[in-house]
C-alpha positions, 0 to 999 in steps of 0.5 A, spaced: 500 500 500 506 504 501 509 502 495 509 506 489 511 504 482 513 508 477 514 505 469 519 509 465 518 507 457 521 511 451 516 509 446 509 512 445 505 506 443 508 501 449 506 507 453 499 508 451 498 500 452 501 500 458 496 505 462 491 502 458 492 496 462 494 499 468 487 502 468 483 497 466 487 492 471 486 498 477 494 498 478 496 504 482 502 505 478 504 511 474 507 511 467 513 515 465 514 517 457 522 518 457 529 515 456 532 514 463 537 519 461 532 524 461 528 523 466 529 529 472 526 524 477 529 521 484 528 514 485 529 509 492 529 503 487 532 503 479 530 496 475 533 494 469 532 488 464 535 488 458 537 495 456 544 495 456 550 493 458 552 495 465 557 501 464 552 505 459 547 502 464 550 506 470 551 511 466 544 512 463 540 511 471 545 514 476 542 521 476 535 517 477 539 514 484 537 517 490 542 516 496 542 510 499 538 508 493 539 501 489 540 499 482 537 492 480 539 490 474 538 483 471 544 480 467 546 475 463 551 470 463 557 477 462 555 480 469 561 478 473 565 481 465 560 488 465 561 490 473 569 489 471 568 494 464 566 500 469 570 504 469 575 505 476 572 513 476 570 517 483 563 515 482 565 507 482 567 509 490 560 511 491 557 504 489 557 498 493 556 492 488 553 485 489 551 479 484 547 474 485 545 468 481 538 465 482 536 459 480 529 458 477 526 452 473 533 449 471 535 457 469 540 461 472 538 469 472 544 474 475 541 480 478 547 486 479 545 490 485 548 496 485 548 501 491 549 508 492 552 509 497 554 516 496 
C-alpha cells in the first residue's frame, strides 16, 4: 500500500498500452514517457532488464539514484565481465556492488545490485 511504482518507457505506443492496462487492471502505478537519461526524477529503487550493458547502464540511471538508493539490474551470463568494464572513476567509490545468481526452473538469472552509497 506504501509502495509506489513508477514505469519509465521511451516509446509512445508501449506507453499508451501500458496505462491502458494499468487502468483497466486498477494498478496504482504511474507511467513515465522518457529515456532514463532524461528523466529529472529521484528514485529509492532503479530496475533494469535488458537495456544495456552495465557501464552505459550506470551511466544512463545514476542521476535517477537517490542516496542510499539501489540499482537492480538483471544480467546475463557477462555480469561478473560488465561490473569489471566500469570504469575505476570517483563515482565507482560511491557504489557498493553485489551479484547474485538465482536459480529458477533449471535457469540461472544474475541480478547486479548496485548501491549508492554516496
Amino acid at each position: 500500500p506504501d509502495l509506489e511504482v513508477t514505469l519509465m518507457e521511451p516509446l509512445k505506443r508501449r506507453v499508451d498500452f501500458l496505462e491502458e492496462v494499468l487502468q483497466a487492471l486498477q494498478l496504482p502505478l504511474r507511467v513515465i514517457h522518457s529515456k532514463a537519461e532524461r528523466a529529472k526524477e529521484v528514485f529509492h529503487h532503479v530496475t533494469a532488464r535488458a537495456v544495456a550493458p552495465l557501464p552505459r547502464l550506470v551511466d544512463a540511471t545514476w542521476h535517477l539514484i537517490e542516496k542510499g538508493g539501489s540499482l537492480l539490474a538483471m544480467k546475463g551470463e557477462r555480469a561478473a565481465l560488465e561490473i569489471e568494464e566500469l570504469p575505476h572513476d570517483k563515482r565507482r567509490k560511491s557504489m557498493d556492488i553485489e551479484l547474485k545468481e538465482i536459480s529458477w526452473q533449471e535457469n540461472v538469472s544474475r541480478i547486479v545490485i548496485i548501491r549508492r552509497i554516496s
